[in-house]
C-alpha positions in Angstrom: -27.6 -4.1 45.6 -27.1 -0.4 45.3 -26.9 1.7 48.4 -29.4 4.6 49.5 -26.6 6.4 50.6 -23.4 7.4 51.4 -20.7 9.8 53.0 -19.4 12.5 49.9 -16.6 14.7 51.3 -16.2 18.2 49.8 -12.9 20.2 49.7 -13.3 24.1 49.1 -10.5 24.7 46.8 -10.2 28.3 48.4 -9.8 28.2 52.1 -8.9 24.1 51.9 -11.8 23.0 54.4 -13.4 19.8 54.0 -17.2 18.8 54.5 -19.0 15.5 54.3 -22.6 15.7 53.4 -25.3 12.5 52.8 -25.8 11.9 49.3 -27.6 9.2 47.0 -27.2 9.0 43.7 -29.7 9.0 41.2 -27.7 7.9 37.6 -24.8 7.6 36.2 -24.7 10.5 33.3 -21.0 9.8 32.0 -17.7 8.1 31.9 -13.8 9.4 31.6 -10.6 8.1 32.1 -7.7 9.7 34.5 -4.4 10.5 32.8 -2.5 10.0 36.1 -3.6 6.3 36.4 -5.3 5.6 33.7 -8.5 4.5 36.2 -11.8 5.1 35.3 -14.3 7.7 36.9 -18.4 8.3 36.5 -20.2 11.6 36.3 -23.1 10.8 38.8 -26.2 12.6 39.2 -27.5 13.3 42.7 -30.9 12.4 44.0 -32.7 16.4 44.8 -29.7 18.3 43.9 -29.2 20.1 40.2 -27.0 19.3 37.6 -24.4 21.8 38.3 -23.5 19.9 41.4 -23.0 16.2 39.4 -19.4 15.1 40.3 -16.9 12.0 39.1 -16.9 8.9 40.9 -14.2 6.5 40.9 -15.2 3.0 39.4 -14.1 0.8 42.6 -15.9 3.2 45.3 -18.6 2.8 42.7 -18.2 -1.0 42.5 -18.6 -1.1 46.2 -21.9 1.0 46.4 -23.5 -2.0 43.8 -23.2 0.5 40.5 -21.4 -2.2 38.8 -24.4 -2.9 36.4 -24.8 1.1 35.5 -21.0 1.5 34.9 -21.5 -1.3 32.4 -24.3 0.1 30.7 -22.7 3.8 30.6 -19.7 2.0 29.1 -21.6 0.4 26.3 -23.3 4.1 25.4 -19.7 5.7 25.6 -18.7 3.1 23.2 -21.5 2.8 20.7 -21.3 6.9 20.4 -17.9 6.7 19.4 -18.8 3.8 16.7 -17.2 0.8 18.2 -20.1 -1.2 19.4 -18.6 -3.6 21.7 -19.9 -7.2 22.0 -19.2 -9.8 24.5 -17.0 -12.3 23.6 -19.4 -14.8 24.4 -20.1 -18.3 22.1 -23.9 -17.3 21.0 -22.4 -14.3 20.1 -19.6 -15.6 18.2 -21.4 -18.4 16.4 -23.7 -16.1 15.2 -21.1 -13.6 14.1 -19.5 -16.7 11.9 -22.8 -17.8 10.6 -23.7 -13.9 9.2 -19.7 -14.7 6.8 -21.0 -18.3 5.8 -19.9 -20.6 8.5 -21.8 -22.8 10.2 -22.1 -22.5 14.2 -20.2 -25.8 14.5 -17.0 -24.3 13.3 -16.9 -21.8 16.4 -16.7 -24.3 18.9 -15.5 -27.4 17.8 -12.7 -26.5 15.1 -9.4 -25.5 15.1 -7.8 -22.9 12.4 -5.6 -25.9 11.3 -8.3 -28.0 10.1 -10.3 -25.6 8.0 -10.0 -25.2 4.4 -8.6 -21.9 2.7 -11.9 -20.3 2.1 -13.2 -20.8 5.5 -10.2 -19.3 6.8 -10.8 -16.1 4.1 -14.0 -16.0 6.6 -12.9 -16.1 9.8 -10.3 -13.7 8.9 -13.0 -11.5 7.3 -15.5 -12.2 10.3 -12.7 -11.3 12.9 -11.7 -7.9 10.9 -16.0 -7.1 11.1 -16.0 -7.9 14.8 -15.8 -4.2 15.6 -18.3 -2.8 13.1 -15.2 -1.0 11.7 -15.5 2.2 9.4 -13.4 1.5 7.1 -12.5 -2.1 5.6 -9.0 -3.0 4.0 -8.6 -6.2 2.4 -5.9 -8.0 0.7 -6.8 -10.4 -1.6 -10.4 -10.9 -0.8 -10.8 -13.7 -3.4 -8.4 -15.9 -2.7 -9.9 -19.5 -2.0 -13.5 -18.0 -2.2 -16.1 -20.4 -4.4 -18.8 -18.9 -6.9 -21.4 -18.8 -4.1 -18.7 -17.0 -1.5 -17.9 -14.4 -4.2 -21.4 -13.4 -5.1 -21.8 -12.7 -0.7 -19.0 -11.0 -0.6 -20.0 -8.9 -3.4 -23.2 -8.1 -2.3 -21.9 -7.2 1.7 -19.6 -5.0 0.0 -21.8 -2.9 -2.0 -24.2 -3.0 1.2 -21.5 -1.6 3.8 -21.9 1.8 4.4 -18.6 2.4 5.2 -15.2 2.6 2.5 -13.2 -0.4 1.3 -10.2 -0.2 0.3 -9.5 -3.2 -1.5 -6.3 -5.2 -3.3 -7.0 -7.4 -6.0 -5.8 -9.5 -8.9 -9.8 -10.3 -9.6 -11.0 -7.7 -12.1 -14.7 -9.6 -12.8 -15.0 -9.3 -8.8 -13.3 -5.7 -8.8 -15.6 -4.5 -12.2 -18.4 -5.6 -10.5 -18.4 -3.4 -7.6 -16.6 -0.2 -9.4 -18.0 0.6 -12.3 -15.7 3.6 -13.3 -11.4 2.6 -13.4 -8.7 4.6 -13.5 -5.7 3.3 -15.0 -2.3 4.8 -14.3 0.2 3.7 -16.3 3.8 5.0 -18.0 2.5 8.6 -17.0 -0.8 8.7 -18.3 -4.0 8.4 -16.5 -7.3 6.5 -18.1 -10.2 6.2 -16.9 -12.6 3.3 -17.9 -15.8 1.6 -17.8 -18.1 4.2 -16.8 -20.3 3.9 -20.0 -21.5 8.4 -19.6 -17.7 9.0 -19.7 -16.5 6.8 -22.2 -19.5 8.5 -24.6 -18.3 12.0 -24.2 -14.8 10.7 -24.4 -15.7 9.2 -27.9 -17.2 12.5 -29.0 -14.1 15.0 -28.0 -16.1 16.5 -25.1 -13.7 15.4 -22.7 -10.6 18.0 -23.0 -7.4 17.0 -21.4 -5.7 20.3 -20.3 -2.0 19.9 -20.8 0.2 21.0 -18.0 3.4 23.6 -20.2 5.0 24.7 -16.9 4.9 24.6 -13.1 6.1 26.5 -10.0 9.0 24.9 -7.8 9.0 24.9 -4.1 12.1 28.3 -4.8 9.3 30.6 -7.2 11.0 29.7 -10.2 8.9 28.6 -13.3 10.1 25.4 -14.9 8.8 24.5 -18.2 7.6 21.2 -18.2 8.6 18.7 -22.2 6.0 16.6 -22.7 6.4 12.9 -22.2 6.5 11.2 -25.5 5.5 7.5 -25.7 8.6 4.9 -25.9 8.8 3.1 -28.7 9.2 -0.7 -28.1 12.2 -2.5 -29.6 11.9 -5.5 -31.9 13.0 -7.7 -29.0 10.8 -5.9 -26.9 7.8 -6.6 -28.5 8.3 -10.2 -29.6 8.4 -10.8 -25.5 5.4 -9.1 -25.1 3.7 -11.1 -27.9 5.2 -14.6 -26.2 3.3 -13.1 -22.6 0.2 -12.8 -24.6 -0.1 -15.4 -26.4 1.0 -17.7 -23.2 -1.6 -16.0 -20.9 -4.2 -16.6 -23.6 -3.2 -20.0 -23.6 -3.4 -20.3 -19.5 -6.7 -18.0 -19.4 -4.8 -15.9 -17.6 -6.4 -12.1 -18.2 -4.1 -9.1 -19.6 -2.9 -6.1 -18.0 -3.9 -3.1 -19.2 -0.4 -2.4 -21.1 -0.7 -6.0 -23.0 -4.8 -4.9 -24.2 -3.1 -2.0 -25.1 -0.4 -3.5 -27.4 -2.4 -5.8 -29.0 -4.8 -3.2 -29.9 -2.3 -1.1 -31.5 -0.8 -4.2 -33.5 -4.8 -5.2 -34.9 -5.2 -1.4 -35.8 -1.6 -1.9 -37.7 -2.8 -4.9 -39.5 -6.4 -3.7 -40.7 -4.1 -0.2 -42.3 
């Protein structure tokens, strides 16, 4: 139960006296943390006094006085301003939190990591990294252990979430799906593909590639810059790539960018 009131001391920084007055306060109106201790302190505002004469509270004189309630409320505000909604670690919340990644509620409280399969351990870990309504989402190998179903949710929460993705993937249906426009750099040339507006103007000339003849080093000297000529493959060389193709066709295994590249190269040869 919160107190009416209770005994505030003031200091007068000038002449060093100290004065206790009867105060009761009326709300908490802020949080901040001390430097020295690392404690925590409340802004409270005073029942029938103005704004200007609000002052810090420690939390355990607070605690004491029956503000524990209000401190807690103040903290959640303090936290969902700053982005990082924080929610009780509690097992409604966590079975629901598992149930939004595609787990049942069971799994929360009556399974152990150990005895899941890989794909619902892809979703724990995926519902664990969500926990704290991040900004930005980093994963590594999303699609790893994932059936059809899984993928297709995952697809769709990405392109729903607001905030960026970085993402690592050997998947490029899954990573086509969600960028439509690629860039491609490889051996010292940049290529972008897929976007179907780009690729059009590409195919007519509009797109113009200035080439770079000379730059400025970190001393002011100008250094002319040779342009980087495209190695040509040795006989050796390109039988080996021909036995990676032909085995990764053989395996369903999809090409890298250099491999689609050589084998287009070899058709056009052929049909001259």
């Amino acid at each position: 139960k919160q107190k009416s009131t209770f005994e505030w001391v003031i200091k007068d920084e000038i002449s060093g006296k100290t004065t206790k007055q009867k105060r009761s306060i009326e709300k908490l109106a802020g949080a901040r943390r001390q430097a020295r201790d690392k404690s925590f302190e409340y802004e409270c505002k005073f029942r029938n006094m103005d704004i200007v004469s609000n002052d810090f509270v420690g939390a355990k004189r607070l605690a004491s006085l029956g503000f524990s309630k209000a401190m807690k409320e103040v903290d959640a505000k303090v936290a969902a301003r700053a982005g990082m909604y924080i929610r009780p670690l509690t097992t409604s919340n966590i079975e629901a939190h598992l149930e939004d990644v595609g787990l049942d509620r069971e799994f929360g409280t009556h399974s152990r990591m150990g005895a899941l399969s890989g794909g619902q351990k892809v979703k724990v870990v995926i519902a664990a990294a969500m926990w704290n309504q991040p900004h930005i989402l980093i994963l590594d190998e999303p699609t790893n252990y994932l059936d059809r179903d899984a993928l297709g949710a995952l697809a769709g929460a990405i392109e729903t979430f607001e905030g960026g993705v970085v993402m690592i993937t050997h998947n490029n249906e899954f990573c086509s799906a969600l960028c439509p426009e690629t860039w491609v750099l490889e051996n010292g040339t940049l290529n972008c593909k897929g976007d179907a507006e780009w690729m059009a103007k590409a195919a007519e000339g509009a797109v113009n590639h200035a080439v770079i003849e000379e730059m400025v080093d970190g001393s002011g000297n100008t250094v002319k810059l040779e342009p980087t000529k495209k190695k040509e493959m040795s006989r050796r060389e390109k039988k080996m790539m021909v036995r990676r193709i032909t085995q990764k066709k053989k395996t369903g295994d999809e090409l890298s960018f250099s491999e689609n590249e050589f084998e287009e190269e070899e058709m056009l040869k052929k049909v001259d």
